[in-house]
C-alpha positions in Angstrom: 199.1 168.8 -175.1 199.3 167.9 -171.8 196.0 169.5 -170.7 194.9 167.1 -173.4 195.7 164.1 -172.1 194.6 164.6 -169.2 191.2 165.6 -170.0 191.5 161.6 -171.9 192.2 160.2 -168.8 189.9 161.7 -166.9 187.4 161.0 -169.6 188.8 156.9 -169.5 188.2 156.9 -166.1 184.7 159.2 -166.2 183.7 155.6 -168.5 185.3 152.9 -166.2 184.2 154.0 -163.2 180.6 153.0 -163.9 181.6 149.8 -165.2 183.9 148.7 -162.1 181.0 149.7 -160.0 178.3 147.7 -161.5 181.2 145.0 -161.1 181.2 144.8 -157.5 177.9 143.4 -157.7 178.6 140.4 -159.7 178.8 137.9 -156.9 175.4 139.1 -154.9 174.2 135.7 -156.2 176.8 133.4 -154.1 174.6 133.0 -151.3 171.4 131.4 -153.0 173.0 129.8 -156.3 172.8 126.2 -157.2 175.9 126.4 -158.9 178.0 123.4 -157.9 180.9 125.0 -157.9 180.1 128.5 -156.6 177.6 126.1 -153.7 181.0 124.7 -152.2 182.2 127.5 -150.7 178.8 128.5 -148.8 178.4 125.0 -147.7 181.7 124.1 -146.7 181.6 126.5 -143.9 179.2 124.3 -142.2 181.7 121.8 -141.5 183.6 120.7 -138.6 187.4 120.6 -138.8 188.5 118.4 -141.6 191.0 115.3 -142.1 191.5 115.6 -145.2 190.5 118.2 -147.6 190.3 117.8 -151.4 191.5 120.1 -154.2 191.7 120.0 -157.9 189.6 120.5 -160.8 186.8 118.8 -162.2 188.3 115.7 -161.8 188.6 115.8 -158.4 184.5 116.3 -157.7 183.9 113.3 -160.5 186.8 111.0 -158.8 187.0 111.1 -155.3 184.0 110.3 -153.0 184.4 111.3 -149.5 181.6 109.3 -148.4 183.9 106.4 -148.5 186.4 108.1 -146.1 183.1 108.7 -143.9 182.9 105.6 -143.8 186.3 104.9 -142.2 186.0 107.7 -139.4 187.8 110.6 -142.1 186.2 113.9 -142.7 186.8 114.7 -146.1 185.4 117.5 -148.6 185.6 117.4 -152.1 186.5 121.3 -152.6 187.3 120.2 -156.3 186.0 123.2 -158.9 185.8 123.2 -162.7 188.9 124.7 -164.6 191.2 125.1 -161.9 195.1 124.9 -161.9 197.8 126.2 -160.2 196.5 129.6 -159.3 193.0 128.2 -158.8 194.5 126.1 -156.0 196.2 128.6 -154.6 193.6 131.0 -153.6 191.1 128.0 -153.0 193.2 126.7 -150.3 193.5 129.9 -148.8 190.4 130.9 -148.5 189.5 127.6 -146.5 192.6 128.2 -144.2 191.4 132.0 -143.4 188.1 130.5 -142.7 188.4 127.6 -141.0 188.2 126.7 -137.3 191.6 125.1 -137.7 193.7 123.3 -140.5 193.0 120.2 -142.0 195.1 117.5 -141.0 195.6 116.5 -144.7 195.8 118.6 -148.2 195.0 116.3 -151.3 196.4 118.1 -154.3 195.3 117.0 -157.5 197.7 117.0 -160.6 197.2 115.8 -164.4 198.2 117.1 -167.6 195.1 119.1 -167.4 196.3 121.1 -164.4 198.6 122.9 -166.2 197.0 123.1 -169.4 195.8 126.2 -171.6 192.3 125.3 -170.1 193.1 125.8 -166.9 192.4 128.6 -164.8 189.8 130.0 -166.7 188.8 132.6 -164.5 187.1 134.4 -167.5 184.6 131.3 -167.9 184.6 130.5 -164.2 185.5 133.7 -162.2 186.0 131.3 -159.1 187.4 134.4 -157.3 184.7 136.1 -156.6 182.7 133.5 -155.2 185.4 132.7 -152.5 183.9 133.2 -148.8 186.4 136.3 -149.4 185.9 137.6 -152.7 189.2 138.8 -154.2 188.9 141.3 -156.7 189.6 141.0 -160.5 192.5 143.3 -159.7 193.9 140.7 -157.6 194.4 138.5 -160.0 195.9 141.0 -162.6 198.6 141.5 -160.2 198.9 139.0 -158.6 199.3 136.3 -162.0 199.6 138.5 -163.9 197.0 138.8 -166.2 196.0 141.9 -167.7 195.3 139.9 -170.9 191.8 138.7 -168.8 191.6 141.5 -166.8 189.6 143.9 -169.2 187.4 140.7 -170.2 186.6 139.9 -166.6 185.8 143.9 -165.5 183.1 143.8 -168.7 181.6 140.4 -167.4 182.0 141.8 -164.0 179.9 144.7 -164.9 177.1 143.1 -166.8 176.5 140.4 -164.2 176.4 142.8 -161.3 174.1 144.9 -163.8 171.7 141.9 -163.9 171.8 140.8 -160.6 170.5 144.3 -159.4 168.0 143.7 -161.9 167.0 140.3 -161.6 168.0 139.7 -158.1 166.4 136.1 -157.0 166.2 134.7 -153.1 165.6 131.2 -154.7 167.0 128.8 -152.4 169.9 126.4 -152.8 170.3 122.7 -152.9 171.9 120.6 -151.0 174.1 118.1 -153.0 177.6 119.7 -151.6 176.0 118.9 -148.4 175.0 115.2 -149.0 177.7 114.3 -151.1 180.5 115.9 -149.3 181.5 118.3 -152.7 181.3 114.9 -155.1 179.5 115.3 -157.8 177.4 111.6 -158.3 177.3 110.7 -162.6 176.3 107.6 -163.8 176.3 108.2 -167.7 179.0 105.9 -169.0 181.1 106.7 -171.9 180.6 105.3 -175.6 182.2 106.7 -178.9 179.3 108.9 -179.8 180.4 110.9 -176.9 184.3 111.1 -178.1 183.3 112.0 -181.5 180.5 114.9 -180.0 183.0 116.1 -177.8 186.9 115.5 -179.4 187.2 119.0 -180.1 187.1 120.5 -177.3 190.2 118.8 -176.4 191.9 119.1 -180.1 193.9 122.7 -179.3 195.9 120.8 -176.8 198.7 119.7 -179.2 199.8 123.1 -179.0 200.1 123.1 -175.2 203.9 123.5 -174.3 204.3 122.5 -170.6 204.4 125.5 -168.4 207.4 124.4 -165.7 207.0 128.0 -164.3 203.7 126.9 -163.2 205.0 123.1 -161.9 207.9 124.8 -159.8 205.0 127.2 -157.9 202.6 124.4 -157.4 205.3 122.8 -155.8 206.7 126.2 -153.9 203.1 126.5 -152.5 203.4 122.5 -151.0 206.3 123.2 -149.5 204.9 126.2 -148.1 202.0 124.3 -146.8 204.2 122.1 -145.8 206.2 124.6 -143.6 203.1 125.8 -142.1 202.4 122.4 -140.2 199.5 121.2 -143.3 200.8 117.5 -144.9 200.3 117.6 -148.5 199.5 114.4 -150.9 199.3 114.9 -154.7 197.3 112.3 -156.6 196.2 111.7 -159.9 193.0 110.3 -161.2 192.6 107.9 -164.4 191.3 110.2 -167.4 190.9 107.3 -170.1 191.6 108.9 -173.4 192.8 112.6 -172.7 196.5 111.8 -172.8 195.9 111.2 -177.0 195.5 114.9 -177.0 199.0 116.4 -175.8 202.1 115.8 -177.5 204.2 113.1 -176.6 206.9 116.8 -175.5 204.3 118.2 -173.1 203.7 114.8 -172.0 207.4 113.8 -171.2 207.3 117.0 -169.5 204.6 116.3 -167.6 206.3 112.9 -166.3 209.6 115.0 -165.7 207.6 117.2 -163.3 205.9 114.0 -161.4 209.0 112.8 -160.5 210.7 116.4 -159.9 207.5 116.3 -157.4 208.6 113.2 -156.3 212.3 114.0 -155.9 210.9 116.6 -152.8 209.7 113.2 -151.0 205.9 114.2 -151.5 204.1 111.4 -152.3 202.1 111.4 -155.8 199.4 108.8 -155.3 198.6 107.5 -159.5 196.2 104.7 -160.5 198.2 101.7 -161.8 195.8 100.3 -164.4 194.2 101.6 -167.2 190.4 101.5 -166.4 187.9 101.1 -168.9 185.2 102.7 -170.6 182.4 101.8 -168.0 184.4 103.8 -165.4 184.2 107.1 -167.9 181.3 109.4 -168.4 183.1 111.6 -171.7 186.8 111.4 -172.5 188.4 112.4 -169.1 186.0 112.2 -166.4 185.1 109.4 -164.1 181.8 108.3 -163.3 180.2 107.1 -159.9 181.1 103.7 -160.5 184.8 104.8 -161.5 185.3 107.1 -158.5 184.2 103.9 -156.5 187.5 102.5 -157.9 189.6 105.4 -157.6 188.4 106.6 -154.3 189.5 102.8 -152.9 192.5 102.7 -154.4 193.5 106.2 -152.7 192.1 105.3 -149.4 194.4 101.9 -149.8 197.4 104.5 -150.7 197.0 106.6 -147.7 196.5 103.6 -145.1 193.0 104.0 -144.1 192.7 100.5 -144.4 
């Protein structure tokens, strides 16, 4: 019996082996892509030492326009990258601090409902970690999250991209909106209810969210650690128009309850005021150019740029 299972393992491993191979090669394409959010991390290294550097999720690249700090004498980069959350931030930040000629003065830290949503962190749809300047492995994140609920997903994706890439491999060249726009992401569509009613259900599962505190008290573990290290940290929040009618008046409570526990540590949590309307909104959550306009001035204002 026991020769037996070991001949299985050896056969498990006889079939993995191949497949974590071909994995390694998923990421060959991070050094000519045009993805935006893969893009970032190439171009970011270009920079000079920063005074403020940008983190969040989509929201942050449709919300806050460095070029207006530019304008003011502030380096600024939008490192903001679909999807993420908490762990997202995490290994984002850190890979900018191992690569960069010295810290940023300032850490702008982005939190919403959506941080710490179920759609957050999607490393299976956006495997963010291996595009980093230093790739961490899918292994990485099954131990350190904690996944291994994604982590057989990811080594198959792994696999068949890295298959294709050796296959298909392509020098074409990338562009160079990180570049111009400083990582935001320009949108001028505006929002109308043809867009809510195409798009709604994307959204609709989020009732079921319950608010993942474990996840609020590390974001704010890692602050404080940043803190510690001698890197100020600001949180702020963007307007997102009509994504609040999809959580549950619980998770939202929860979410305020978490603001304030933020707030309670004396960092400051920089929120827009008003409600804004529709002609600041490309879809349901996301600001356009003229919105981030808005936003991006208000933040400035908040941080006493001006």
């Amino acid at each position: 019996m026991k020769t037996f299972f070991l001949k299985l393992i050896l056969l498990g491993l006889i079939i993995m082996l191949p497949i974590w191979l071909f994995g390694q090669f998923d990421n060959i394409d991070r050094s000519y892509s045009n993805n935006l959010n893969i893009a970032k991390f190439r171009e970011i290294k270009q920079l000079g030492p920063l005074d403020y550097l940008i983190v969040g999720n989509s929201y942050a690249y449709s919300s806050v326009d460095p070029r207006r700090l530019a304008r003011l004498g502030k380096q600024a980069y939008n490192l903001g990258v679909a999807a993420a959350g908490v762990d997202s931030y995490e290994i984002i930040i850190d890979d900018y601090l191992k690569l960069a000629p010295q810290r940023p003065k300032n850490l702008l830290i982005l939190i919403s409902p959506m941080t710490f949503s179920s759609m957050s962190d999607n490393f299976e749809s956006y495997p963010i970690h291996r595009y980093l300047n230093q790739p961490l492995p899918n292994e990485y994140l099954l131990v350190k999250f904690n996944l291994p609920e994604i982590y057989i997903k990811l080594l198959k994706k792994s696999s068949a991209k890295g298959f294709k890439h050796l296959l298909l491999r392509s020098n074409a060249s990338a562009g160079d909106k990180e570049i111009r726009y400083q990582g935001f992401i320009p949108n001028n569509d505006v929002y109308n209810d043809g867009v809510y009613r195409k798009e709604k259900y994307m959204y609709e599962g989020f009732k079921k969210d319950v608010f993942p505190f474990n996840k609020a008290r590390y974001l704010l573990g890692l602050a404080k650690q940043y803190e510690k290290a001698g890197l100020p940290v600001v949180f702020y929040e963007p307007p997102t128009f009509k994504l609040n009618e999809f959580f549950s008046r619980q998770y939202l409570s929860d979410y305020e309850k978490t603001v304030k526990m933020i707030q309670g540590e004396k960092f400051t949590v920089i929120r827009y005021p008003d409600q804004l309307g529709a002609k600041y909104f490309r879809n349901i959550d996301h600001m356009n150019s003229k919105g981030a306009k808005i936003f991006t001035d208000y933040l400035i204002k908040q941080l006493g740029l001006y």
